[in-house]
C-alpha positions in Angstrom: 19.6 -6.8 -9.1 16.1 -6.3 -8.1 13.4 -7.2 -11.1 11.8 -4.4 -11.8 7.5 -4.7 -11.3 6.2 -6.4 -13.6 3.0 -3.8 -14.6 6.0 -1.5 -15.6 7.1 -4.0 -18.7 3.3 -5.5 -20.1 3.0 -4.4 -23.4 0.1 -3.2 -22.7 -2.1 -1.9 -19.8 -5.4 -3.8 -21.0 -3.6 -7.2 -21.9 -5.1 -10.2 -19.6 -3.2 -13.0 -18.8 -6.1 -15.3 -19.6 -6.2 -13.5 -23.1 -2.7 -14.3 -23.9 -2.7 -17.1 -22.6 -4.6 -18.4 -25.7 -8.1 -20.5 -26.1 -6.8 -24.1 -25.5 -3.8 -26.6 -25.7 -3.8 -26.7 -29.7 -3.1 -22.6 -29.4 0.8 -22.3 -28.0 1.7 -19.3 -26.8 4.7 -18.9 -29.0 8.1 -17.0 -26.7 10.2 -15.8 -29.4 13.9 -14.2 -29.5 14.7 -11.3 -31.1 18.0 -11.3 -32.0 19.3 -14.2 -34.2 15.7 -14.9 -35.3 13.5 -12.2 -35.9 16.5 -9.5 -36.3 19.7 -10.1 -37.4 22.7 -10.9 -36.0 26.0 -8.1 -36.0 27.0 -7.6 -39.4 30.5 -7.7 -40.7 30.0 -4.2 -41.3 29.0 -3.2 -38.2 31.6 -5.3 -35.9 34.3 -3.5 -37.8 33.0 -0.1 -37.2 32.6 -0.8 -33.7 36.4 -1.9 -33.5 37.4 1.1 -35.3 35.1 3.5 -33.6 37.0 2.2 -29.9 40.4 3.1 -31.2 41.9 -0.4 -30.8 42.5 -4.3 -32.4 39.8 -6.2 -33.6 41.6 -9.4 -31.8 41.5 -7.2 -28.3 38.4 -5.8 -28.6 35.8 -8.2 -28.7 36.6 -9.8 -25.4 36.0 -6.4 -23.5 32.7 -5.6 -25.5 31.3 -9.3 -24.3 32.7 -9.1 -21.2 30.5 -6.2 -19.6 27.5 -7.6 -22.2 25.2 -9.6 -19.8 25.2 -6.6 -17.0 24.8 -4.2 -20.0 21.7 -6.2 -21.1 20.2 -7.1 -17.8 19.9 -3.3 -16.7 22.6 -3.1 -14.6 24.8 -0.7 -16.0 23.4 2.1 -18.6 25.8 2.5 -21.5 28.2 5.1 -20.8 29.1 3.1 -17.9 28.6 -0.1 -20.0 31.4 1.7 -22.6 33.8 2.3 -19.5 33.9 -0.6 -18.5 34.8 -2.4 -21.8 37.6 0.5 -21.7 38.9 -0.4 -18.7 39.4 -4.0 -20.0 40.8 -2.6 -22.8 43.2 -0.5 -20.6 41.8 2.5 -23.0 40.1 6.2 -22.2 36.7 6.3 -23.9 36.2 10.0 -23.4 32.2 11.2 -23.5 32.4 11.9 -27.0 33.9 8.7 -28.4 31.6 6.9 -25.4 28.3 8.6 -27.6 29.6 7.2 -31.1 30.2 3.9 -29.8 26.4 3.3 -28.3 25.5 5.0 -31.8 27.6 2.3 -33.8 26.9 -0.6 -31.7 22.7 0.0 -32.2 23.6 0.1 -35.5 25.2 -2.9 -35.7 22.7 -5.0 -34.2 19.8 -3.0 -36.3 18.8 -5.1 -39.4 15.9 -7.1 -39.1 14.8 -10.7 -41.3 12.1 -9.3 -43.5 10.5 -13.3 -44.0 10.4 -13.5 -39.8 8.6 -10.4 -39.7 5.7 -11.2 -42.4 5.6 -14.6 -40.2 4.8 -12.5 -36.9 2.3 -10.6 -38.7 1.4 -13.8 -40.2 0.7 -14.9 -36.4 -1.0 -11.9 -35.1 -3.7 -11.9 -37.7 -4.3 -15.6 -37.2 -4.8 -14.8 -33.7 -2.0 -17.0 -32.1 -0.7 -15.4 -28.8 2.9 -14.2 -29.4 5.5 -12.9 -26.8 9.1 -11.9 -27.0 11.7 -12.2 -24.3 15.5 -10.6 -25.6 18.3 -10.0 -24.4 18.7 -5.9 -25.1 20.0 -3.1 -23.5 17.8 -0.1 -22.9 18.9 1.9 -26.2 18.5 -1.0 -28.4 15.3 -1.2 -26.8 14.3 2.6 -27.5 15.7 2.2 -31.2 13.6 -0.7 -32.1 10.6 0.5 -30.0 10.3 4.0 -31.9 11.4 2.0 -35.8 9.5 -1.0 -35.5 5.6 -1.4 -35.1 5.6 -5.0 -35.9 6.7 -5.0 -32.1 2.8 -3.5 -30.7 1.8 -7.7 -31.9 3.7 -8.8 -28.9 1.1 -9.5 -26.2 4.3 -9.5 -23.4 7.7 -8.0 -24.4 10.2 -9.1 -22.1 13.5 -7.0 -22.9 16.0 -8.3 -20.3 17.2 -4.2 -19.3 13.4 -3.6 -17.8 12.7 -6.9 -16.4 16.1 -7.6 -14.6 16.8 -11.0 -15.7 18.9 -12.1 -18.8 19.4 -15.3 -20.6 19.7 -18.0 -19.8 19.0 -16.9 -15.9 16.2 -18.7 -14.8 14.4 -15.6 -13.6 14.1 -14.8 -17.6 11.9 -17.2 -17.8 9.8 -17.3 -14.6 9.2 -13.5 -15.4 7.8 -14.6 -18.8 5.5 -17.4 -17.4 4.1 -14.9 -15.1 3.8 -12.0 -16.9 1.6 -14.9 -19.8 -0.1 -16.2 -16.7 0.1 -19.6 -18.4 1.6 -22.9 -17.6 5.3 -23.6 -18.9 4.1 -26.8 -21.2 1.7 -24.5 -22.7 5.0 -22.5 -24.1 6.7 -22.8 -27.2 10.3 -20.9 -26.7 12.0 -20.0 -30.0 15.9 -19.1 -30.1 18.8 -19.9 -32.0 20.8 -20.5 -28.9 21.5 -24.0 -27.7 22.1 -22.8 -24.3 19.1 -20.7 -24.0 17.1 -23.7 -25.1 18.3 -25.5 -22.4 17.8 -23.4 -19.5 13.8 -22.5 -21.0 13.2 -26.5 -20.9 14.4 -26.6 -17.0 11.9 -23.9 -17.0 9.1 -26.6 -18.2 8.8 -24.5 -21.1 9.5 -26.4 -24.6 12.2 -25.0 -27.2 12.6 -25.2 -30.6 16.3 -24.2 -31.6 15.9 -21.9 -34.6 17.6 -22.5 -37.9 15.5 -21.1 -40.8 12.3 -19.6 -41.4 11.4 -21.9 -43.4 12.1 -24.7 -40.5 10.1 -22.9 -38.2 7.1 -22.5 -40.5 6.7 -26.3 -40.7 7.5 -26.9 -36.7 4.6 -24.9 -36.2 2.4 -26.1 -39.0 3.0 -29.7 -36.5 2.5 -28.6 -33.4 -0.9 -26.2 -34.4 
């Protein structure tokens, strides 16, 4: 898939690169992930109505939803095609109706956020420290947060994987990032709870810290400020 351009995805139309990318070595610009660290992870809750909503067994299902996942959040596919395809694995019939209460119960699912990571990106922004966000999300997830959620407008670059083309760990995520910043890679702190994401930002030149806690986080970046 072609990346979309990049003016399309800024945040905003008057951020400068030089801006964001911060005053000097001591200010990181800090990438973060979304899901996993600022916003939860699928509830119980929510994976069960998401089994139930599709008609089928928990054991079959979950295979077909991840299946289809990384075209799904890369842009590829919107989500009734997204939902047909996990239907076809399933060798179900999602008809249009049942299509609309699955993309309803699967942003639900994935709609809690972690109150403490929030007050620590507002935290951030009214210190002054650069911040950017690159996550894996499909457009709707993308609309639903955009339109609950103004904690997002501190985000100098918001790199959701449907508008920029590239999902992680693809190596154009993070190329898109660093140009979008303007910035050097070692000048990056990348923040995700993923080992494998991690991995692929640090071939990048970028640096990672695997997330585990809030509380961890606070004191990597008391260390490294």
């Amino acid at each position: 898939m072609t990346s979309r351009p990049m003016t399309d995805l800024t945040t905003s139309p008057t951020t400068d690169p030089a801006t964001a990318a911060g005053a000097g070595p001591a200010h990181d610009i800090l990438l973060f992930d979304m899901f996993g660290v600022i916003a939860r992870h699928q509830s119980e809750d929510g994976r069960a109505r998401l089994a139930a909503t599709a008609g089928v067994p928990d054991s079959l299902f979950w295979d077909a939803y991840w299946g289809s996942r990384q075209p799904y959040d890369r842009g590829d596919i919107a989500g009734p095609a997204y939902w047909r395809q996990v239907a076809d694995a399933l060798g179900a019939d999602f008809g249009p109706a049942r299509i609309a209460r699955l993309i309803e119960a699967d942003i639900a699912s994935w709609s809690a956020v972690d109150d403490s990571m929030v007050a620590l990106i507002e935290e951030l922004a009214a210190a002054g420290r650069p911040i950017a966000l690159l996550s894996n999300i499909p457009e709707e997830l993308a609309a639903h947060y955009e339109e609950r959620h103004t904690w997002l407008r501190h985000f100098r670059v918001r790199a959701f994987s449907c508008r920029i083309g590239h999902a992680k760990p693809e190596p154009g995520a993070y190329r898109w990032c660093l140009a979008a910043l303007g910035t050097e890679p070692e000048r990056v702190l990348f923040i995700d709870d993923r080992g494998d994401n991690i991995t692929a930002a640090e071939a990048s030149g970028v640096r990672g810290h695997l997330f585990t806690t809030p509380a961890r986080l606070r004191d990597a970046l008391r260390l490294s400020a």
